[in-house]
C-alpha positions, -999 to +999 in steps of 0.1 A: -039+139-229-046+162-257-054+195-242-048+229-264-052+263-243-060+293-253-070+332-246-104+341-239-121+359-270-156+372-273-175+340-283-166+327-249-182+352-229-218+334-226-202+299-221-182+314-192-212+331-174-226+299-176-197+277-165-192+302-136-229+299-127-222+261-127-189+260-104-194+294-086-231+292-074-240+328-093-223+348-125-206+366-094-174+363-076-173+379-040-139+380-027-117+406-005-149+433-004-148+431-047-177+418-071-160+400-099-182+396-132-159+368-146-171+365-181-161+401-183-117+391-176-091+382-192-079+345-193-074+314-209-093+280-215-084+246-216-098+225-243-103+188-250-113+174-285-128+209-290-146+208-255-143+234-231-125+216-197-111+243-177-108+281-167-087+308-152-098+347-153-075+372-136-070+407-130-043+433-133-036+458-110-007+484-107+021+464-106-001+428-095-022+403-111-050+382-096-067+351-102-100+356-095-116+318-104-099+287-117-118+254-122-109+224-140-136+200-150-105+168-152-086+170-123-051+156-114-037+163-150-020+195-148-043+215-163-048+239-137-014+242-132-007+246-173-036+275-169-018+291-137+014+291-157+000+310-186-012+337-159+026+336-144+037+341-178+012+372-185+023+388-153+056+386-158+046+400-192+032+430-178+062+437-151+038+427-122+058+418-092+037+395-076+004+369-088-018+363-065-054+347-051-079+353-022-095+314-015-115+305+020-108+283+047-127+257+039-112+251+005-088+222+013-075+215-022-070+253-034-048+257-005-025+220-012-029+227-047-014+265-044+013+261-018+023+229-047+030+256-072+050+276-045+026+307-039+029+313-003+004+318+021+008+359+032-027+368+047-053+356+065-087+377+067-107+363+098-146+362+095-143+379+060-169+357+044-194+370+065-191+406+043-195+385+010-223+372+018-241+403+024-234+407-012-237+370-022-264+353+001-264+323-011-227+317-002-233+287+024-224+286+064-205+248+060-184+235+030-191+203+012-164+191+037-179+195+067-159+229+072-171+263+080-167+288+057-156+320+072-123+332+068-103+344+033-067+334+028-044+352+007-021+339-013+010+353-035+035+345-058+063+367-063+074+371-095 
């Protein structure tokens, strides 16, 4: 597969307010008590033939970085992983001892796909979802799955 990657630049920024709308049910990311913007972060894109096919914004803080979102429109081809490696790389980069993500409960194949790359679960945040959603309403009650949505996991890789 002939996928290219690269750093977000200005020209992105309406595409990704869109694409976050798309995957994220707003332009907003409510995790851990913090409003993420996401077309406003760094990160990278994957692209296909010139086609945008996957995302990953993060954050850097003191001496940490933090995924905020990461979607991939082709699964199971190692493009979220390629995009998570860039991020790794960027940390180390920048001296930060640790990368790491805030997902929910619910979110079956964040957690599997996470724990593959050897982040570790450190933290778990019961009923925490219930705070987002006074920020983001229309965060829903039940998952796709079948599970409720209601507590935030943390996850870190230390670098």
């Amino acid at each position: 597969m002939n996928i290219t990657y690269r750093k977000i630049n200005d020209s992105d920024r309406e595409w990704i307010e869109e694409f976050i709308k798309e995957h994220w049910r707003s332009g907003q990311v409510v995790v851990h008590k913090t409003v993420y913007a996401p077309g406003e972060l760094q990160g990278f894109v994957a692209q296909k033939e010139g086609r945008n096919v996957g995302l990953i914004t993060y954050v850097f803080e003191s001496d940490s970085c933090e995924i905020v979102t990461l979607n991939s429109v082709i699964e199971d081809r190692g493009i979220g992983s390629h995009l998570v490696d860039l991020v790794k790389k960027e940390a180390i980069t920048n001296n930060c001892g640790r990368l790491w993500l805030v997902t929910t409960n619910d979110n079956i194949k964040c957690i599997y796909f996470y724990q593959r790359l050897c982040f570790r679960l450190t933290s778990i945040f019961p009923n925490a979802v219930d705070y987002s959603r006074k920020i983001k309403p229309d965060i829903p009650m039940v998952a796709e799955n079948g599970l409720p949505i209601r507590d935030e996991l943390e996850f870190t890789l230390y670098l």
